[in-house]
N, C-alpha and C positions, 0 to 999 in steps of 0.2 A: 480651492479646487471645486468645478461643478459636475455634474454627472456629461459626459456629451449630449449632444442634441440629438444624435440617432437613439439614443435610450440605451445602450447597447450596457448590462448591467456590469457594473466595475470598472468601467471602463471611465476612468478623468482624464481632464485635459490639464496637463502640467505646466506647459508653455506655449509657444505659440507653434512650434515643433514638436513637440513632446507629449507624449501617449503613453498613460500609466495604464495596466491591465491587472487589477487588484486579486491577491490569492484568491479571494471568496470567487474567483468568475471559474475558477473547476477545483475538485475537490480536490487534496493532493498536491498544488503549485507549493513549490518550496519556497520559491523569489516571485516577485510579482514580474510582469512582464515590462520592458518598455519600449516604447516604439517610436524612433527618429523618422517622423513624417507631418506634413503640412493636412489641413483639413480637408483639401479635395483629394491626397493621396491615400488618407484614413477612408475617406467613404468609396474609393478602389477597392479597397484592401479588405472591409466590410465584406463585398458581395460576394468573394470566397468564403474559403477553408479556413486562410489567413490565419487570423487569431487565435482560434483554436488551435492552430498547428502550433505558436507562440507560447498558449497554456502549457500545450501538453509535453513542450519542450521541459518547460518549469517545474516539472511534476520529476527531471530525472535526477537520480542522486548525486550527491555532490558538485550540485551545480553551484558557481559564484556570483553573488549580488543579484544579476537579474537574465533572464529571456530576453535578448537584444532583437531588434529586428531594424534594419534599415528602411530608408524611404522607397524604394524597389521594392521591397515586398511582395509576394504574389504566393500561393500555394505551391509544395512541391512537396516531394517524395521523405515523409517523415518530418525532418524539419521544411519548414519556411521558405521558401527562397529570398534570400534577404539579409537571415539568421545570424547569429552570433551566440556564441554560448562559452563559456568557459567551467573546467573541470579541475575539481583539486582533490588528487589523490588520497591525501590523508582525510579527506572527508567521503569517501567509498565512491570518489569520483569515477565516470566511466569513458567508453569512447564507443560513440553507433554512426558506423558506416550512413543513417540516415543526414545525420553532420557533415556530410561531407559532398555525399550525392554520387551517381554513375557515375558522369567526366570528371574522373579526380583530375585535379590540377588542370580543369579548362583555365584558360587565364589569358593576357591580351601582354603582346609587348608591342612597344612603340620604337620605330626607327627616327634618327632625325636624318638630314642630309645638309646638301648647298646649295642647291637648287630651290630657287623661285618657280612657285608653282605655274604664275601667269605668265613670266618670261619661256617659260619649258610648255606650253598647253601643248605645242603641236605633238609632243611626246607620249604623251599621259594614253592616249589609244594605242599605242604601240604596247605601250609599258606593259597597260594591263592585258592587253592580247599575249604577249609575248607570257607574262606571269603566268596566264590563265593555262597555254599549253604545256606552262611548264612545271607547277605544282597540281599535283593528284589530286583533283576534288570531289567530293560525291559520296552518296554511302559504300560502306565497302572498298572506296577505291586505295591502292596501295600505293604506299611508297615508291624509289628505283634503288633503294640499297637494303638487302635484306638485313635483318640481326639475327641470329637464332647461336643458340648452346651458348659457348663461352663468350661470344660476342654480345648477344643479347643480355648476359649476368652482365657485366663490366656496362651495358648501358641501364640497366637497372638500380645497379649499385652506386653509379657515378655520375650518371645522368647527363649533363651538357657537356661536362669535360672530355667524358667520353667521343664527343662530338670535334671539339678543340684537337681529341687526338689522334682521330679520324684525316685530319687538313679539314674539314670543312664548318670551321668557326675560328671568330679572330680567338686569343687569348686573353684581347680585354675584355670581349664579352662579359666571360663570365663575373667580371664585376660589378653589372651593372644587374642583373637576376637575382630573384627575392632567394635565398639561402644560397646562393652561389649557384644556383641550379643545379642543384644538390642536395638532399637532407638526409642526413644522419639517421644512421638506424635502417638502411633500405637495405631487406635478405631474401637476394634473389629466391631462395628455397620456400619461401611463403607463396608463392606466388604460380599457380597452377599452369600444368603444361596448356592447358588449354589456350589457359591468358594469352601465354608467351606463343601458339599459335595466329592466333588470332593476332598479337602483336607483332610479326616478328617483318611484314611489310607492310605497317604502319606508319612506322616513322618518318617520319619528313611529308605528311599528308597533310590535307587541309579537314576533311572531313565533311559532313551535313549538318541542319539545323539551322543553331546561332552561329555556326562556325563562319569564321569570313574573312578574308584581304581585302582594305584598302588603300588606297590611295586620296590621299586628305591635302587641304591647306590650311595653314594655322590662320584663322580667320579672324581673333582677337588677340591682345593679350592683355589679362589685367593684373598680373603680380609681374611687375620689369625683374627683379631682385632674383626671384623663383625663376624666372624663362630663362635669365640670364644663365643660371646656375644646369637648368636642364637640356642647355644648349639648342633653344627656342627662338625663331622670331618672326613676327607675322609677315604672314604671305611664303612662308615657305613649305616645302612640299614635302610629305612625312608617310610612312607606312604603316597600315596598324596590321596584326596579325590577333587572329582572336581563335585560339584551338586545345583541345586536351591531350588525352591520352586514349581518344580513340578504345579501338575494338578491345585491347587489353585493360584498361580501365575500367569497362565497362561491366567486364567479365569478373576482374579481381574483385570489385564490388558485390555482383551478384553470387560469386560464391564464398564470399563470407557473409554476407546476409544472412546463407543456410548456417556457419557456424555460430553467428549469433544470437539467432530465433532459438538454440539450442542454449546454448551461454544464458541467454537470460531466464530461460526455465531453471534450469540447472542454478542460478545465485540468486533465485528468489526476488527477480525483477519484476516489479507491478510495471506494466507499461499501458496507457489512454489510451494506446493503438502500436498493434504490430508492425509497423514502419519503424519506432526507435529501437528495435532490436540492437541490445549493449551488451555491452562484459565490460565490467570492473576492469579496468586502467593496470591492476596490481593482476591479474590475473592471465593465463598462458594466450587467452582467447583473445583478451586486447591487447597484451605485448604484441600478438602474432598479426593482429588486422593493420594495427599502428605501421609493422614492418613492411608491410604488402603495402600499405597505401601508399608509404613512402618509395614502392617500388616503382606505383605508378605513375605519382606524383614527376618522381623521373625521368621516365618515359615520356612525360609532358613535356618538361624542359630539353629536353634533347630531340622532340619532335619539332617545337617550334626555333632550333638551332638550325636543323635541317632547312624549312622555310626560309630562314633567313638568309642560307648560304644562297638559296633558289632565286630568292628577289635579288639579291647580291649580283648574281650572277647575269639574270634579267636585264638587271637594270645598265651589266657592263655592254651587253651586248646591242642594247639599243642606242644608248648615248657612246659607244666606244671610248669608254673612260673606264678606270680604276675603279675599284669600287671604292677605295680609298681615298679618291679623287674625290670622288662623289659623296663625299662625307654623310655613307652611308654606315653610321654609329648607332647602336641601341640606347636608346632614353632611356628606360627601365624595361623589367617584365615582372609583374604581379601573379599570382595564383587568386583563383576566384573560389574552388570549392576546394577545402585543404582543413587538415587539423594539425596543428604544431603545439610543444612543447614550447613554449615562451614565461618568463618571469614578469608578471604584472604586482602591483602593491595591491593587498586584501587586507584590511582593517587593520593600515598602517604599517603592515607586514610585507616585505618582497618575497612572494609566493611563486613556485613553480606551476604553474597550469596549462592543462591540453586547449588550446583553445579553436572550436572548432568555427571555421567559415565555411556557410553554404551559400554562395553567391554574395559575398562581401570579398573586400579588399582590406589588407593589410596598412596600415598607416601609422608609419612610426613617423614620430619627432624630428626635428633640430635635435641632434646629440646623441639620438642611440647608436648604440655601438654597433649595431649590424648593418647600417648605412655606409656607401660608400664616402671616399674621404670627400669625393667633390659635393656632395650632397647633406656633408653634416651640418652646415652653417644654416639650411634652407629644409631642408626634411625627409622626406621620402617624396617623392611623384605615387599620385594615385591616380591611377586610370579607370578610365569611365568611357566606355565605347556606347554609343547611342543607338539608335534604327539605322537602317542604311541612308533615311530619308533625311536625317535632320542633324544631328552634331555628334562627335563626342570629346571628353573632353579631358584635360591635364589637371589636378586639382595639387594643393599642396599638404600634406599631412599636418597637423597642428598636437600642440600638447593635450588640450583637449581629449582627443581622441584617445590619449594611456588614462586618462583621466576616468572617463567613461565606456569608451565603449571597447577595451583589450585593444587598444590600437586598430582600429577598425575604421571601416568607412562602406560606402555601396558599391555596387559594381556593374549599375549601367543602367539603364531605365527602367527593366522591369517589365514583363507581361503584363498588356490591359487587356489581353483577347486570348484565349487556348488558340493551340495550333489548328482545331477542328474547324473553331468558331473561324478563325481567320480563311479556311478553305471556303466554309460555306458562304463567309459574306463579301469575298475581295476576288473582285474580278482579275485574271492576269492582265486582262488587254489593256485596262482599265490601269493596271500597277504600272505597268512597262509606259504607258502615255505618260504617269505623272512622274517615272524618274526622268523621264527624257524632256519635259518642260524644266524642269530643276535641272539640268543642264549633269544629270551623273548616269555617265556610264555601267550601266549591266551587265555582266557576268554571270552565269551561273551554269551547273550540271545539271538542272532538274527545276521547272515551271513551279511545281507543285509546292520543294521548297522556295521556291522565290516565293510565293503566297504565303505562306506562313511565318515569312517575315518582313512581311511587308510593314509600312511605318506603322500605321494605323493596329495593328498589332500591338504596340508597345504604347507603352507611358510617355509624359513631355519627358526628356532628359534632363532639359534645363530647370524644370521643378526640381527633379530627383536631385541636383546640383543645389539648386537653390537651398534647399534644409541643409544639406551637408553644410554648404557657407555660410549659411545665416546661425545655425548651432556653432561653429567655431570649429569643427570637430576636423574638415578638410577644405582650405578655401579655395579659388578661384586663381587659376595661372595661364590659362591659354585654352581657347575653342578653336577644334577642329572640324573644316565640314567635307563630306564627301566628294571625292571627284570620281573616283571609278572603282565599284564595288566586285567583288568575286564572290558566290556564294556557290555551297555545294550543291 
């Protein structure tokens, strides 16, 4: 191992992907850090926060083996954006809402269909017109079916099924959603009236920011075996849905924040910076945030159910088909920022640990049991939404990944620009020319955010892809490029 070329102290290069970040680089790291990225992704990643947000991950208690960070990587609110950390109870492990981030349970699900995208073009502008007035986008903007009191518990509690019980979601959905769209442990009563104001005409919204509907065609495919399995084939025309949990996640976040800045005075928590405000895992403060999250977590899954009945419905109305017809079926849906209780092996041992993703994806195996039956032979689908400008993509889960990193993978390109930077330096006239030379229709609520997500914002995707496949951890199953974007 040599020291990196940036000088950057502790810091070695493992493998060709791989980035060690040695205890000695802050005082206090319990595991060293390591970092799944390529060397023009490491010197990105540099010019922030970055790493140090990595260290000072490492510094929490009861963390397992190491401070994970994906090739996305970028600074963000406590932990990393990127992150990966796992916690083991019996080692005074904890859980800090910085793990997890605002958008609990922002996440991406992917439609497939039957429709060929270039035989359907003359479509594609109706589609997304039609989409655009018929899902809620923008900050603040609401839903068209309220939830509040008893209805609101029952989707907090139960999250998608709820939705399924509503009529407006198939029944099989929900087997294709990471915990059933669902997770255990979600208590409505954790979760402040305010949240639940603020949620209660949320649901079924698109939202602002990174939030966004597309419309894609599968542009390559290079696993047949995998596409086969995930009901993929090139040139066909697919939806991506990229959204959280909104105004009440937002809120549920921020007001446990204040219970844990308390919490961790209170259990004698040293913390590098008050952003990882914890409480012990074993204690009333993180049974209680763990319950909430999983309420909002919910709330996510059952928002983008709603989406999905919306495009559903869109898409009967413009092609006067079924939607059924239209073999409009969910490929998966991932959560991006989530902490879950999972069984990973810890020195040889199958260990219970919380394991927390802030902008990572879930990737389980061939074989785990919580994959559905069509997908045990092949793995999990990991999703990877790109810029609007350039791809995103299907990846396949590998053993690898329970190996190293808790079943994990990235979850999208990644900021190479703040949203500031992106205002000050990206013209709109200038953005809307170059989607409209690349031949993809624009959508949005708001100029301002279309700037701020503009491509050149983001990192290449297919780097961020590259390491994943090149490390073994998630490989390569189908690219998808955009045809007509919605943003908030």
């Amino acid at each position: 191992m040599t020291k990196w070329e940036l000088g950057i102290p502790h810091l070695t290069k493992e493998d060709e992907n791989l980035y060690r970040l040695g205890r000695e680089y802050l005082p206090g790291m319990r595991v060293p850090g390591l970092l799944y990225v390529s060397e023009k992704l490491m010197k990105q990643a540099s010019k922030d926060n970055a790493l140090s947000q990595v260290a000072n991950v490492a510094t929490l208690p009861g963390i397992v083996n190491a401070s994970l960070a994906m090739p996305d990587i970028h600074w963000g609110y406590g932990f990393v954006i990127g992150g990966v950390a796992a916690f083991d109870p019996r080692r005074k492990g904890i859980v800090s809402p910085g793990g997890v981030g605002y958008d609990i349970n922002c996440g991406v699900r992917l439609l497939s269909t039957h429709l060929d995208a270039d035989e359907n073009k003359k479509y594609i502008e109706p589609l997304v017109d039609t989409i655009f007035n018929t899902v809620p986008v923008g900050v603040g903007k609401g839903g068209r079916i309220p939830f509040k009191g008893k209805k609101m518990e029952r989707l907090l509690r139960d999250g998608a099924e709820a939705i399924v019980d509503e009529g407006l979601s198939w029944p099989e959905d929900l087997t294709y959603l990471e915990e059933g769209g669902a997770m255990d442990g979600a208590d409505p009563s954790q979760v402040t009236q305010r949240a639940m104001e603020r949620g209660k005409m949320q649901c079924g919204s698109l939202g602002a920011g990174n939030h966004f509907l597309e419309l894609q065609r599968v542009d390559e495919i290079f696993d047949q075996e995998a596409a086969n399995a995930y009901g993929l084939s090139r040139g066909m025309l697919t939806v991506m849905i990229h959204t959280g949990s909104r105004g009440l996640g937002h809120q549920t976040c921020d007001d446990q924040l204040k219970v844990m800045r308390d919490a961790a005075r209170k259990y004698e928590i040293s913390l590098p910076d008050r952003q990882l405000a914890c409480a012990p895992l074993d204690s009333r403060e993180g049974r209680d945030y763990v319950s909430a999250m999983a309420c909002a977590a919910n709330f996510a899954w059952a928002n983008r159910s709603i989406l999905v009945h919306l495009v559903r419905n869109s898409f009967e109305k413009v092609l006067g088909q079924s939607a059924e017809a239209l073999g409009l079926h969910i490929v998966y849906d991932v959560a991006h920022n989530i902490a879950k209780w999972e069984v990973h092996e810890v020195d040889g041992k199958r260990t219970r640990l919380l394991v927390h993703r802030k902008g990572a994806t879930r990737a389980f195996p061939a074989g785990h049991k919580d994959l559905p039956d069509r997908y045990m032979n092949v793995g999990q689908p990991v999703l990877i939404p790109g810029d609007m400008g350039s791809a995103s993509w299907v990846l396949r889960a590998q053993p690898k990944a329970m190996e190293e990193t808790f079943g994990s993978a990235c979850h999208g390109a990644g900021r190479a620009m703040g949203r500031r930077e992106a205002k000050r330096k990206i013209d709109i006239s200038d953005l809307i020319k170059q989607m409209d030379r690349r031949g993809i229709i624009v959508r949005a609520g708001s100029k301002k955010g279309l700037v701020e997500e503009a491509p050149e914002a983001y990192k290449d995707v297919d780097a961020v892809v590259d390491v994943m496949h090149e490390t073994g951890i998630s490989t390569r199953v189908a690219r998808m490029k955009p045809l007509a974007v919605i943003k908030g």
